[in-house]
C-alpha positions in Angstrom: 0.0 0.0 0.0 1.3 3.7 -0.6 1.0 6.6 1.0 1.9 8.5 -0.9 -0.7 11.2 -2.2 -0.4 13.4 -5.1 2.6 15.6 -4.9 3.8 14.3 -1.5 6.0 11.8 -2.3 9.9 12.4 -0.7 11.1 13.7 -4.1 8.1 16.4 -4.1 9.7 17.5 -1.1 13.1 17.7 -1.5 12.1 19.9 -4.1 9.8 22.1 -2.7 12.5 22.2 0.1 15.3 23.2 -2.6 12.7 25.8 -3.9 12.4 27.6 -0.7 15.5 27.7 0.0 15.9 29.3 -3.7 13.3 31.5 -2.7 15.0 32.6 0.8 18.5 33.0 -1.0 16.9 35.6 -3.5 15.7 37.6 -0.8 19.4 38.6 0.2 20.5 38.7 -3.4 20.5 43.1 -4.3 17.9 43.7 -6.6 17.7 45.8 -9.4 17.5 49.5 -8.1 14.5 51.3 -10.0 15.7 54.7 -11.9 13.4 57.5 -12.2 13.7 58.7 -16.0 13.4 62.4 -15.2 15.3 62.5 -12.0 18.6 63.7 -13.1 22.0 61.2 -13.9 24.7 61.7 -11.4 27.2 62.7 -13.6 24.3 65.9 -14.8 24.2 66.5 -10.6 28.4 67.0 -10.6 28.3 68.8 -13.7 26.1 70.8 -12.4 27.6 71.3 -9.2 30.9 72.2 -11.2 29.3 74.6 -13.1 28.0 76.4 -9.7 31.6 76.7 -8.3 33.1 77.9 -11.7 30.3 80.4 -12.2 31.3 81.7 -8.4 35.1 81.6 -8.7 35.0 83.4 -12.1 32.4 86.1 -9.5 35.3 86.0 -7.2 38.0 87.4 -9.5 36.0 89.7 -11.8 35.1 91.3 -8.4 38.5 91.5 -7.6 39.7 92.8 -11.1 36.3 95.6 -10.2 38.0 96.5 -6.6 41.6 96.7 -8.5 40.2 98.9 -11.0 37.9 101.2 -8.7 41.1 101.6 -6.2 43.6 102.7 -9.6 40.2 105.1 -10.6 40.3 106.6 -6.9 43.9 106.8 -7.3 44.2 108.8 -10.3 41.0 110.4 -8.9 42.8 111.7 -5.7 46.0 112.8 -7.9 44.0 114.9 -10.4 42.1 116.5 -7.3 45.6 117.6 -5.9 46.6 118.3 -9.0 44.0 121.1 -9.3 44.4 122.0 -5.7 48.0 123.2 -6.3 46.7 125.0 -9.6 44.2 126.8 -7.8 46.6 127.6 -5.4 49.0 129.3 -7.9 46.5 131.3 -9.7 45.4 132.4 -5.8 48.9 133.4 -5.2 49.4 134.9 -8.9 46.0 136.9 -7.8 47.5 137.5 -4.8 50.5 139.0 -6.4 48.7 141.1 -8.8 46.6 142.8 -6.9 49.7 143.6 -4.7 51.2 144.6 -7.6 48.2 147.1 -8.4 48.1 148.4 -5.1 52.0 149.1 -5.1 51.1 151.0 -8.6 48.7 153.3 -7.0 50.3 154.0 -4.0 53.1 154.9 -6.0 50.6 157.0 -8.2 49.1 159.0 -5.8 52.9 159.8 -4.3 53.4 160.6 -7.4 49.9 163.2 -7.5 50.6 163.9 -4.1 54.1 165.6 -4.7 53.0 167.0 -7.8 50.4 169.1 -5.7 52.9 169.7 -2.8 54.7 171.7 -5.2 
């Protein structure tokens, strides 16, 4: 007599044993990571990132090129307002000297009338 009823013989379950032990292995194998299309590559990410650090370096030294440039301009700024200080100062003094000059003229004038009418 057998016992054995459909399926349940000892070589159905040696391989229903192999199977879940197939099963139990594929649990711990890594499975296949899902990639959103639109999310972007990583390479697009450090590209990107690159970009960002170029874009503020090449900031860094065009503002340092500007404060170069606005400290020559100030510079040649403060020279050329010296520059015309000491001008104006001359013509002030030439002024200066002039009138002085006009004022030795008519004192000298009127010594002059003044001894004509003392005569």
């Amino acid at each position: 007599m057998s016992y054995e009823i459909d399926g349940a013989g000892f070589s159905a379950r040696l391989q229903r044993s192999a199977e879940a032990k197939q099963a139990l292995l594929a649990k711990f194998k890594p499975q296949p990571t899902i990639i959103d299309p639109n999310a972007p590559s990583r390479a697009e990410l450090k590209e990107q990132a690159l970009q960002e650090v170029r874009a503020e370096r090449a900031a860094a030294r065009a503002a340092k090129k500007q404060a170069a440039a606005d400290a020559i301009e100030a510079e040649r700024l403060a020279q050329e307002q010296l520059a015309a200080a000491a001008l104006d100062a001359k013509r002030g003094e030439r002024k200066e000297r002039k009138a002085l000059t006009k004022a030795e003229q008519k004192a000298k004038r009127d010594a002059r009338y003044a001894a004509r009418k003392a005569r």
